[in-house]
C-alpha positions as CSV (number, residue, x, y, z in Angstrom):
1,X,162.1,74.5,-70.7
2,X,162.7,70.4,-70.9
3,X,163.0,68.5,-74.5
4,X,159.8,67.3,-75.4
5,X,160.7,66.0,-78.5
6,X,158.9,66.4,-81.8
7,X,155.1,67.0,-81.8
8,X,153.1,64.8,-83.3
9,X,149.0,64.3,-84.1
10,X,148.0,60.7,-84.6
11,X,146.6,60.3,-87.6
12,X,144.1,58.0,-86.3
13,X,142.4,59.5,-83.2
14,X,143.8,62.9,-83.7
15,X,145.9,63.5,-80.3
16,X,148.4,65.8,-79.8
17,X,151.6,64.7,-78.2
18,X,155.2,65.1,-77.8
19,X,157.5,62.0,-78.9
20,X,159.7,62.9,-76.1
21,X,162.7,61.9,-77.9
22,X,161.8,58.3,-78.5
23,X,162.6,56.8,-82.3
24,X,159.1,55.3,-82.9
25,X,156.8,58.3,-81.8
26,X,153.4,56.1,-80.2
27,X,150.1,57.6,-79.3
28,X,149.5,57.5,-75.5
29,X,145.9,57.4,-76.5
30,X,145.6,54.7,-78.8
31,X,148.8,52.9,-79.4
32,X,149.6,53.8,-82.8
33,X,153.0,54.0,-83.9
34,X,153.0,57.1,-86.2
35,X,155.8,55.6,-88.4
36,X,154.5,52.8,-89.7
37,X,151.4,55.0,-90.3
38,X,153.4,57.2,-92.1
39,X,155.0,54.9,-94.2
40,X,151.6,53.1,-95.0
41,X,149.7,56.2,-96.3
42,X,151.7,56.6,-99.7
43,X,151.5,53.2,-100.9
44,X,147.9,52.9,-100.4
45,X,147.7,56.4,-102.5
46,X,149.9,55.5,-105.1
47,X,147.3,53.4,-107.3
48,X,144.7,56.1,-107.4
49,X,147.3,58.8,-108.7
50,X,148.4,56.6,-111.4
51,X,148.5,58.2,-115.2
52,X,146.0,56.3,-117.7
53,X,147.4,53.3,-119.4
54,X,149.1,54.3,-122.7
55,X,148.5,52.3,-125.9
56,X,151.2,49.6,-126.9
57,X,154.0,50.5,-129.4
58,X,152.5,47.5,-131.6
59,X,148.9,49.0,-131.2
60,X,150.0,52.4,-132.1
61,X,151.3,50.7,-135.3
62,X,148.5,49.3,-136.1
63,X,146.5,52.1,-135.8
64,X,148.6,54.0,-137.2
65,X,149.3,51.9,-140.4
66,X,146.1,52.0,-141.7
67,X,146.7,56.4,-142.0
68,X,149.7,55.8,-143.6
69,X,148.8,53.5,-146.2
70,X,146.2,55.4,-147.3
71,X,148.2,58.4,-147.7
72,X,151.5,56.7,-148.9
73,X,149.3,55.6,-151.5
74,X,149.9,57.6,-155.2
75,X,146.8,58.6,-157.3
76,X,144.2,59.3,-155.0
């Protein structure tokens, strides 16, 4: 059987097709070079599966100094 390549499906129409060897696998159908897709797809992901902002080291001080002075205070 012949070297087709890699198979591929274009992640914008959805075709199936062999890269037949080629470095920058394109979609016969629509033109789309999958690599740039590819490399695309995780930037514009990246924001959404960021962690919640933490507080500031000087914020968490000041929240946190008002506990402590309260408690580091004798004779309550």
């Amino acid at each position: 059987m012949a070297d087709l390549g890699t198979k591929h499906e274009c992640t914008s129409c959805g075709t199936k097709f062999y890269d037949l060897g080629k470095a920058e696998p394109t979609c016969p159908k629509c033109g789309l070079n999958q690599l740039a897709e590819e490399q695309q797809e995780p930037a514009a992901e990246e924001p959404a599966k960021k962690a919640p902002a933490k507080k500031s080291p000087a914020k968490a001080k000041e929240e946190g100094s008002d506990d402590s002075e309260t408690a580091a205070k004798p004779g309550k």
